[in-house]
FISE-853105 format. One record per residue (C-alpha): y, z, x. Coordinates in Angstrom, 3 decimals, m for minus. Layout:
<atoms>
{atom {Y,Z,X}}
...
</atoms>
This chain:
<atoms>
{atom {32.862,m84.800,m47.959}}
{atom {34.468,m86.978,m45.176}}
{atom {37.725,m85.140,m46.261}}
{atom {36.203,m81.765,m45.597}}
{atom {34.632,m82.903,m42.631}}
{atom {38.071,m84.238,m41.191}}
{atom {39.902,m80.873,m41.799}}
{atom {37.213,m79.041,m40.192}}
{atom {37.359,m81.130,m37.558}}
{atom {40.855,m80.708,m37.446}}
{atom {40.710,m76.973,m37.350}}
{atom {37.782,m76.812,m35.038}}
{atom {40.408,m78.879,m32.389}}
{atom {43.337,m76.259,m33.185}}
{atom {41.516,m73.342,m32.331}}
{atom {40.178,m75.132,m29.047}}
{atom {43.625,m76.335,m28.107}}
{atom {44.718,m72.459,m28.531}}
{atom {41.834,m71.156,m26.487}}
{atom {42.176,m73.746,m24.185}}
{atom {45.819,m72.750,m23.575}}
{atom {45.604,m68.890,m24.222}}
{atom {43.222,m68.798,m21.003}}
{atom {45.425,m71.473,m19.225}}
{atom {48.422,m69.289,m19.363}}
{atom {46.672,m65.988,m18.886}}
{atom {45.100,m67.476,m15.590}}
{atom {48.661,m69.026,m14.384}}
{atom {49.892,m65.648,m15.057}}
{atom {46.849,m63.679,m13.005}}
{atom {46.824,m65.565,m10.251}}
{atom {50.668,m64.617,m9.793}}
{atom {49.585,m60.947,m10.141}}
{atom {46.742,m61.635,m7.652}}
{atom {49.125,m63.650,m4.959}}
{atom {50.552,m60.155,m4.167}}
{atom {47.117,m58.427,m3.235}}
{atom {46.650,m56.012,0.174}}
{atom {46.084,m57.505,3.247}}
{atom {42.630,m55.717,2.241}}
{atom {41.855,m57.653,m0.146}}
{atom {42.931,m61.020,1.211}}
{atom {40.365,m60.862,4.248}}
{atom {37.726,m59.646,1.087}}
{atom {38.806,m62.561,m0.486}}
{atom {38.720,m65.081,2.594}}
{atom {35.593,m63.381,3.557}}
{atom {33.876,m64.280,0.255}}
{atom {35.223,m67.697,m0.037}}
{atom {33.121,m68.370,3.580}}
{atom {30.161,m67.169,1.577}}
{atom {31.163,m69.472,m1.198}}
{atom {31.300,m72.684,0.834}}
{atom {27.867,m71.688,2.584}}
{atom {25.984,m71.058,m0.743}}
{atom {27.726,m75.097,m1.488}}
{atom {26.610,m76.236,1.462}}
{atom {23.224,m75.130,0.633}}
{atom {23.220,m76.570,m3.087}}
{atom {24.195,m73.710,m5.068}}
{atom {27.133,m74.959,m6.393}}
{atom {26.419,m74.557,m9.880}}
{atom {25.518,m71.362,m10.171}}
{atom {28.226,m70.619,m7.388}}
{atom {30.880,m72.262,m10.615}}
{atom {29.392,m70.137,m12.904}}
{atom {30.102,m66.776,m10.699}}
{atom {33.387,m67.716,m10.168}}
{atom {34.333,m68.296,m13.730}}
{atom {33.057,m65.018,m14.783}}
{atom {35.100,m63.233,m11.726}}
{atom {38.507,m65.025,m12.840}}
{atom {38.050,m64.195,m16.979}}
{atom {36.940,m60.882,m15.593}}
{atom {40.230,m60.841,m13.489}}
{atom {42.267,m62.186,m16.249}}
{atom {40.997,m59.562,m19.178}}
{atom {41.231,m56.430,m16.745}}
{atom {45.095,m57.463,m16.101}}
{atom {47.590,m56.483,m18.312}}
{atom {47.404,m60.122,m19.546}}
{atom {44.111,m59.347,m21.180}}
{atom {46.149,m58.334,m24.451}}
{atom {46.164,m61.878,m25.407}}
{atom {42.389,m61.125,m26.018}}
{atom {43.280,m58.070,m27.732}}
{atom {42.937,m59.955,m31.368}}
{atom {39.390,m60.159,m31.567}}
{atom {36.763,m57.211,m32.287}}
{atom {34.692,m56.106,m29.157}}
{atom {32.160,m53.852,m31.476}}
{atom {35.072,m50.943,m32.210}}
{atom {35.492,m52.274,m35.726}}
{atom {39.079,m52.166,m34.291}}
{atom {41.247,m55.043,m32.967}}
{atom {45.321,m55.201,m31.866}}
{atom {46.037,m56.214,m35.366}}
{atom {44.532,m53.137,m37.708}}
{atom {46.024,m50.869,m34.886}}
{atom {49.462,m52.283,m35.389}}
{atom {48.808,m52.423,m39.498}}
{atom {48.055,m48.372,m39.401}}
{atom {50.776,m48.049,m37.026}}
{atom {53.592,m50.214,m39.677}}
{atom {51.949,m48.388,m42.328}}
{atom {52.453,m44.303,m40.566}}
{atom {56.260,m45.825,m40.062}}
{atom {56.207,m47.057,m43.385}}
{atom {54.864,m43.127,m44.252}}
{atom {58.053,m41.491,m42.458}}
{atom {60.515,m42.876,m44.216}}
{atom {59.106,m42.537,m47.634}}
{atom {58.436,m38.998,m46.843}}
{atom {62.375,m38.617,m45.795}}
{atom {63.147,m40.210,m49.299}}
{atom {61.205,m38.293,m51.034}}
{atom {62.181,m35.208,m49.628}}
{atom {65.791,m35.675,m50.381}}
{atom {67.654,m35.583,m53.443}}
{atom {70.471,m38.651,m53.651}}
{atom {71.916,m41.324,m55.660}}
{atom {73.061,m43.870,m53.010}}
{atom {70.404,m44.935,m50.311}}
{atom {72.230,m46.712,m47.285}}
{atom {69.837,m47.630,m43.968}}
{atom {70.460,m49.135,m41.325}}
{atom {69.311,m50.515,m37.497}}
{atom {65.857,m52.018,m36.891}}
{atom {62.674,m51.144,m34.890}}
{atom {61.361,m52.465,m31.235}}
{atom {60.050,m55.335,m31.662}}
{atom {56.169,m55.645,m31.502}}
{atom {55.434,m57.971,m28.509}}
{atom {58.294,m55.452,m26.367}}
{atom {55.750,m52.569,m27.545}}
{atom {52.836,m54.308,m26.618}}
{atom {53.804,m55.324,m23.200}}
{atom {55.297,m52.124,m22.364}}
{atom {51.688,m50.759,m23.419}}
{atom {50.209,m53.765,m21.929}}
{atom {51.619,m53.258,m18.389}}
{atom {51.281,m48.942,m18.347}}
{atom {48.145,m48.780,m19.227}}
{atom {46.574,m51.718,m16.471}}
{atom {48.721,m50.142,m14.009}}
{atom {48.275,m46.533,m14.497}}
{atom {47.218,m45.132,m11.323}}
{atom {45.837,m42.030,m12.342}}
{atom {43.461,m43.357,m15.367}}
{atom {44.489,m47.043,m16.316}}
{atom {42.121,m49.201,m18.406}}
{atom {41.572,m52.920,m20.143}}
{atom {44.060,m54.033,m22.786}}
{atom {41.784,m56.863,m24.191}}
{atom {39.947,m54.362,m26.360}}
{atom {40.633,m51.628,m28.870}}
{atom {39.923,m47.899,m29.323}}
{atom {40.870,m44.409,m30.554}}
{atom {41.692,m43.476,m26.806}}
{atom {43.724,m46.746,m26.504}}
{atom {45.631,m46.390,m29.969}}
{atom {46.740,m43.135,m29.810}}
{atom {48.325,m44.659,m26.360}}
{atom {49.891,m47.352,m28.135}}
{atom {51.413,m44.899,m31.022}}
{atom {52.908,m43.062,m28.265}}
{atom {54.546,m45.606,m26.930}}
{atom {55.640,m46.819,m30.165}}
{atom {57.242,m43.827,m31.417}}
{atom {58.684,m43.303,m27.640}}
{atom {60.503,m46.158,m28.521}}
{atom {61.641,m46.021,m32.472}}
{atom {63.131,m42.936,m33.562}}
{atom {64.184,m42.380,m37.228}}
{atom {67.378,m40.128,m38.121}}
{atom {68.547,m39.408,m41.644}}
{atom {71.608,m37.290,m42.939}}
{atom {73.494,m36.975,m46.792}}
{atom {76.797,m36.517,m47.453}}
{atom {78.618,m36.241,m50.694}}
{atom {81.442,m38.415,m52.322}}
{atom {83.701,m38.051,m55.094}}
{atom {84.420,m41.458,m56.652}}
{atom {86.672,m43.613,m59.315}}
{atom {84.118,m45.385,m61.246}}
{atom {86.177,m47.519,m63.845}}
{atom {83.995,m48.179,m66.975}}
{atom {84.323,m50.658,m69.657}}
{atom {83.345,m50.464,m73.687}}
{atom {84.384,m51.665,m76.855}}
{atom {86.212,m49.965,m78.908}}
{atom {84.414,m51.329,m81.719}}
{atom {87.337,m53.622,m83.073}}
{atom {86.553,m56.566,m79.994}}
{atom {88.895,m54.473,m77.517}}
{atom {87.469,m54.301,m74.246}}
{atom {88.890,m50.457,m73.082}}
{atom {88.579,m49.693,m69.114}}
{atom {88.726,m46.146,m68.663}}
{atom {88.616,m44.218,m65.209}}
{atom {85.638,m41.568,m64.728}}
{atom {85.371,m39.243,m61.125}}
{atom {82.239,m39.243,m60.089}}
{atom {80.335,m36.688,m57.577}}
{atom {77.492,m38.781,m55.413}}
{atom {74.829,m38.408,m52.757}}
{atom {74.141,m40.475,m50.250}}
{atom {71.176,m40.774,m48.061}}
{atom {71.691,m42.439,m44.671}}
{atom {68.797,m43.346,m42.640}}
{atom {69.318,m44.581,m39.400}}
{atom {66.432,m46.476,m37.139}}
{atom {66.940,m46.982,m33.852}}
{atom {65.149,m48.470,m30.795}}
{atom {64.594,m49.137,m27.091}}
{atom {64.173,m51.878,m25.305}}
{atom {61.103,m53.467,m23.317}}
{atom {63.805,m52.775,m20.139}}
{atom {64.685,m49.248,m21.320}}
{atom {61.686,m48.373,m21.289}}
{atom {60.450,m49.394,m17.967}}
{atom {63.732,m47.924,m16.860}}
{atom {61.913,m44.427,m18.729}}
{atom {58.518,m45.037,m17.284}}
{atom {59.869,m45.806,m13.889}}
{atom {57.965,m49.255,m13.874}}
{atom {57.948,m50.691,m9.874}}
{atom {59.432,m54.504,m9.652}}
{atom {55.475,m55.941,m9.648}}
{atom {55.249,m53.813,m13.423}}
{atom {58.543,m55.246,m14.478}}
{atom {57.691,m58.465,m13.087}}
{atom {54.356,m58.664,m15.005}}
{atom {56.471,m57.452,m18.359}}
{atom {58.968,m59.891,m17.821}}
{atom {55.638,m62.828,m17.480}}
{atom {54.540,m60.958,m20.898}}
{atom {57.736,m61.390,m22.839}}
{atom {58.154,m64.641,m21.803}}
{atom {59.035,m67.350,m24.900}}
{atom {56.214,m69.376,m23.527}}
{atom {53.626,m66.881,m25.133}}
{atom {55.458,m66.126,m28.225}}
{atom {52.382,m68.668,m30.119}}
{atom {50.370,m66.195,m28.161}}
{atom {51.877,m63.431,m29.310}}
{atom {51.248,m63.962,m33.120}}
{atom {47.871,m64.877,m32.669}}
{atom {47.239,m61.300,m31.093}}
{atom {49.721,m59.828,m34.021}}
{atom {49.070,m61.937,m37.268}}
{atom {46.455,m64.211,m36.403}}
{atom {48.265,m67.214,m36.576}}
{atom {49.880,m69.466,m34.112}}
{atom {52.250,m72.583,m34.351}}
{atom {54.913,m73.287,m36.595}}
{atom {56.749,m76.038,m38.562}}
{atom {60.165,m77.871,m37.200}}
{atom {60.205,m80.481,m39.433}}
{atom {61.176,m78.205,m42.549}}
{atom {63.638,m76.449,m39.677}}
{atom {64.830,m79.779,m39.031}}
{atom {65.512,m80.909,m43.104}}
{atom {66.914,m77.825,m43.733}}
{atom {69.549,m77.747,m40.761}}
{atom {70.274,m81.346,m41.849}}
{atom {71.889,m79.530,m44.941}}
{atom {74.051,m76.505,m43.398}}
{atom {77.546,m77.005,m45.080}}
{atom {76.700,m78.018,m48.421}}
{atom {78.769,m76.255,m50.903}}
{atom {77.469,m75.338,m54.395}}
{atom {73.803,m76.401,m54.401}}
{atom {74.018,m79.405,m56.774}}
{atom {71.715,m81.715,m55.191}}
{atom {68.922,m78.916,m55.102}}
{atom {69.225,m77.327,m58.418}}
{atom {70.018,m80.700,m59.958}}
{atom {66.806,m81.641,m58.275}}
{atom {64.744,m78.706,m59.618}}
{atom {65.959,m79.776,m63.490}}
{atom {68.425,m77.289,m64.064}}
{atom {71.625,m78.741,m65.891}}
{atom {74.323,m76.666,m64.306}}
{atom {74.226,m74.173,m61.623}}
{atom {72.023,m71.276,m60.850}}
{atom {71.161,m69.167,m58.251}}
{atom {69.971,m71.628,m55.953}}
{atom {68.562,m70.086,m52.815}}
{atom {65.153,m70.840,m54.058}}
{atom {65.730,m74.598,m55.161}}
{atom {67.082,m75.143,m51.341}}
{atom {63.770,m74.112,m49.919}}
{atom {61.883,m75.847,m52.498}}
{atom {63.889,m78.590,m52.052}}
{atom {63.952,m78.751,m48.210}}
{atom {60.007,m78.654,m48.881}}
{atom {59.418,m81.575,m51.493}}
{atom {61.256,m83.599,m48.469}}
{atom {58.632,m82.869,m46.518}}
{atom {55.525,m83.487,m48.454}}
{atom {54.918,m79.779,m48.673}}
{atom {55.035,m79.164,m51.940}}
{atom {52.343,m82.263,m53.035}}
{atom {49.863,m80.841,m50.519}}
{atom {50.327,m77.633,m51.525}}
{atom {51.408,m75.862,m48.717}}
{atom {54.998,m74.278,m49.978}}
{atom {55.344,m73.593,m54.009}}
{atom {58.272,m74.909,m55.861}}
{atom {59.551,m72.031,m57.044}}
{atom {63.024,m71.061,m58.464}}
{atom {62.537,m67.022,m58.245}}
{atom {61.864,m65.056,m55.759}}
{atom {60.279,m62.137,m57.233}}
{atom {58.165,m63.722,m60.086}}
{atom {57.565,m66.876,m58.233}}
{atom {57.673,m67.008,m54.756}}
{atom {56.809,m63.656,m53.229}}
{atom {53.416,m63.722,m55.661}}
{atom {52.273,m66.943,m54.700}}
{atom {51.614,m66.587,m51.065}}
{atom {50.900,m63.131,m50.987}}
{atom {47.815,m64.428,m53.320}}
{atom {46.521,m66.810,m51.024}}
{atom {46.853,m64.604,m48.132}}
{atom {50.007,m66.186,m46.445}}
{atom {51.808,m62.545,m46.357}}
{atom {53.738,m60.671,m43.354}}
{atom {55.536,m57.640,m43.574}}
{atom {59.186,m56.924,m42.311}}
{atom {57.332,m55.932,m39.061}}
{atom {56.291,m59.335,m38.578}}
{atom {58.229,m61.330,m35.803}}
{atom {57.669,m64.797,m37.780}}
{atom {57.579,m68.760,m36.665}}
{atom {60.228,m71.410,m37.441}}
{atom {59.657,m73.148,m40.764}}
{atom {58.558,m69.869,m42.119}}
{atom {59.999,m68.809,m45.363}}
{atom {61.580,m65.310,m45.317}}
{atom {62.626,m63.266,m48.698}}
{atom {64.830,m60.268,m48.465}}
{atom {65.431,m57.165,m50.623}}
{atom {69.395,m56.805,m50.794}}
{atom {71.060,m53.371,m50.300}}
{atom {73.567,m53.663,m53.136}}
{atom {73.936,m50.243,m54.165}}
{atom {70.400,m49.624,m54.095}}
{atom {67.401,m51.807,m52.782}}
{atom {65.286,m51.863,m55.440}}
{atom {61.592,m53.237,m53.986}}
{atom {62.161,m56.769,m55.293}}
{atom {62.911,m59.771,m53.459}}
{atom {66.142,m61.231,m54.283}}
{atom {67.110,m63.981,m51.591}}
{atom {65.068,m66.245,m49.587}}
{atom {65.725,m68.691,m46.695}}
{atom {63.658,m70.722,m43.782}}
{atom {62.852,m69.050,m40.511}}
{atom {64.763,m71.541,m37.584}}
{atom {63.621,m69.433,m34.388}}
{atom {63.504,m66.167,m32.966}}
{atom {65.443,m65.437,m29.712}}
{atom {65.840,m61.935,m27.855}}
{atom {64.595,m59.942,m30.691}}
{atom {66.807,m61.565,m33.633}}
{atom {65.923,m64.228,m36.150}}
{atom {67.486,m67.287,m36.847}}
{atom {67.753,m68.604,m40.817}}
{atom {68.685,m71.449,m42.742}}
{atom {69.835,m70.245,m46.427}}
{atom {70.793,m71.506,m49.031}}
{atom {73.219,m70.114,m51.749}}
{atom {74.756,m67.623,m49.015}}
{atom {78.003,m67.873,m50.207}}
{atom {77.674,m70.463,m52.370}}
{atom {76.573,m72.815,m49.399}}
{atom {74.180,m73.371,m47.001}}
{atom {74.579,m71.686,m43.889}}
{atom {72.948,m70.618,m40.791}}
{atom {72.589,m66.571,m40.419}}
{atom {70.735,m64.200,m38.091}}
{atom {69.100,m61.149,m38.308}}
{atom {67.420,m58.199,m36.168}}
{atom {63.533,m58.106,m36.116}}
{atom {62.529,m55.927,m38.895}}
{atom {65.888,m55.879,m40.657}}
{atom {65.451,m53.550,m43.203}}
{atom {67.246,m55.778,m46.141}}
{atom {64.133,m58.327,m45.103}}
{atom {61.391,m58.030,m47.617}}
{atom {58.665,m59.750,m45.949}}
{atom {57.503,m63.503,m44.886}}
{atom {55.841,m66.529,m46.355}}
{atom {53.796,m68.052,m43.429}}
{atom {52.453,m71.653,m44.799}}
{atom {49.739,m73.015,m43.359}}
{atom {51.269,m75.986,m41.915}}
</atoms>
C-alpha cells in the first residue's frame, strides 16, 4: 500500500512539474508576443494597470490576482502557443492527438491505395514526411494570426481539422511510378547426385517506386508569406526547449531516458556482439541486435522492474510486448532518447515484420539519432529521417 501510495505520489509530482513548466514556457513565450503590441494597446495596458494599483490600494488585491491570472492563461491559450493545450478534450470528443491519428491513418490510406492499384513485383520507397511539430506550428501560427478569420489552437474541431489536413497535405506530397527490368537471376539446385548446379534464368520485373516528399516549417512560411513576428513566433514553437512539450500534445508522453543512451553509447565499436549474446545464453553467435538492447537494459535495472523486455526477436518478442501494454508509436512518431525503435528492412521487399531494432539517442532538425547493435556486425551510431519508411514503429518505456 505504501508502495502504491509512493508511485502515485510520484506521478501526481510528474504531471505537476509538466504543468508547472508547460504554462511557464507558454507565458515566457506570450509575453514576447505581447512586448510587440500597438502603441494602442500599451496606453490600454498602462491605463489598466493604474486601475490595478487603485483597486490594491483599496484591498482588492486578491480578487485583483485572480483577474489577472485568468487574463494571462486567457492570453496564453488564444496565442498560437495555446497548442501546447491542444492535448486535452474541451467537450469536442476531439483532441490534437485523434486528429493527428486520423490524419497518419488517411496517409497511411494513400499509399495502400497506390499499392493496391498497381500490379508489381519489386516495391522500392523512398523520402519521409514533415515532421509533426513543423505541421503543427505552421498550423499553430496561421490560424492565430489569420487576419481575415483566425481562431484558438488550444482546442479541437471539424472546422479546425480540416485546417490542419490542409496544411498537412500542403506540405507532404506522394508520387509513385513503375518501370520494368529484365534481369539475370542465377539459381541453384541439386542435381540429385549432391551436385550443387547454378544455372542462369532472365527474368522480366516490375517495380513500384513511391516517392514521399516534404516541406519545411521555413518553406512553408516562405508559401504562406508569414511576416517576421509569424516566423518569429514559429521559430519560439520549434524551439528544442518544447520538444517534451511537443510529445505531450502528440503522444501523451513527455521525458525520456539518458541513462540507457548513455550505456549504450558506452558500447559503440564493439565488434561481433559476444558479450551481449553470450550474456543472453546463446553459445555462439546470433543475430544480436536484440541482445544489445536487452543487454544495454539489464545494465540499467530495466529489465528487473519491468520496464524494457529481454527479448531476442523482434517480431515475436519485442514488437508484441509493448504494443500490449500500450507503449506503441507509429513511424509518425518523433520519439525520446532511450526509446527503443524497430525497423522493417527494404530487402527486396518489406514484408510488415520488424526485423532490426536499436535505442533512440536524440532527435535534431528533423532526423533521429540511434545506437544499434549488430549493424554490421558492430555497434554503431546511425541516423535517420523522421518517419523513415524502413522504421517500423517505437517502443516508448515508461521510464
Amino acid at each position: 500500500m505504501a508502495q502504491q501510495t509512493a508511485i502515485a505520489t510520484a506521478r501526481a509530482a510528474r504531471a505537476a512539474a509538466h504543468a508547472a513548466r508547460t504554462a511557464a514556457i507558454a507565458t515566457a513565450h506570450a509575453i514576447k508576443v505581447a512586448a510587440k503590441a500597438t502603441a494602442a494597446a500599451v496606453k490600454a495596458i498602462i491605463a489598466a494597470t493604474k486601475a490595478l494599483i487603485a483597486a490594491i490600494a483599496a484591498g482588492g488585491w486578491i480578487a485583483v490576482l485572480v483577474v489577472i491570472v485568468i487574463c494571462l492563461i486567457g492570453m496564453i491559450i488564444g496565442s498560437c502557443f495555446g497548442i501546447f493545450f491542444s492535448g486535452e478534450d474541451s467537450g469536442t470528443g476531439q483532441t490534437m492527438q485523434t486528429a493527428v491519428q486520423e490524419i497518419n491513418t488517411d496517409y497511411q490510406d494513400r499509399l495502400d491505395e497506390i499499392k493496391a492499384s498497381h500490379s508489381y513485383d519489386v516495391l522500392e520507397m523512398s523520402g519521409s514526411r514533415a515532421v509533426w511539430k513543423e505541421v503543427l506550428a505552421v498550423y499553430a501560427v496561421k490560424t492565430t494570426t489569420d487576419p481575415d478569420a483566425a481562431q484558438e489552437v488550444a482546442t479541437m474541431d471539424d472546422t479546425k481539422k480540416q485546417l490542419l489536413k490542409d496544411i498537412f497535405w500542403k506540405m507532404n506530397e506522394i508520387s509513385s511510378n513503375t518501370d520494368t527490368k529484365t534481369e539475370t537471376v542465377i539459381e541453384t539446385s541439386d542435381d540429385g547426385n549432391g551436385n550443387i548446379v547454378e544455372t542462369e534464368t532472365t527474368v522480366t520485373q516490375t517495380y513500384l517506386y513511391i516517392t514521399v516528399s516534404h516541406k519545411t516549417a521555413e518553406e512553408m512560411a516562405d508559401q504562406f508569406g508569414f511576416n517576421e513576428d509569424q516566423r518569429e513566433q514559429m521559430a519560439e514553437l520549434l524551439a528544442d526547449e518544447n520538444n517534451s512539450l511537443w510529445s505531450q500534445v502528440l503522444y501523451g508522453i513527455s521525458g525520456g531516458d539518458g541513462e540507457i543512451v548513455t550505456v549504450a553509447l558506452s558500447q559503440v565499436g564493439n565488434v561481433g556482439g559476444e558479450p551481449y549474446w553470450s550474456w543472453y545464453g546463446f553459445n555462439s553467435r546470433v543475430e544480436w541486435c536484440a541482445c544489445f538492447v536487452s543487454w544495454c537494459a539489464n545494465e540499467c535495472g530495466y529489465i528487473e522492474a519491468g520496464v524494457i523486455p529481454k527479448f531476442a526477436a523482434c517480431a515475436s518478442q519485442g514488437v508484441p510486448w509493448f504494443q500490449e501494454r500500450g507503449l506503441w508509436q507509429d513511424n509518425s512518431y518523433e520519439p525520446r532518447p532511450g526509446d527503443i525503435i524497430f525497423f522493417d528492412w527494404d530487402d527486396g521487399g518489406q514484408d510488415g515484420s520488424s526485423d532490426h531494432v536499436g535505442i533512440v539517442e536524440k532527435v535534431e532538425n528533423g532526423r533521429i539519432y540511434t545506437i544499434e547493435g549488430n549493424s554490421g556486425d558492430s555497434c554503431r551510431q546511425n541516423s535517420y529521417p523522421v518517419g523513415y519508411y524502413e522504421i517500423y514503429g517505437y517502443g516508448t518505456p515508461a521510464y
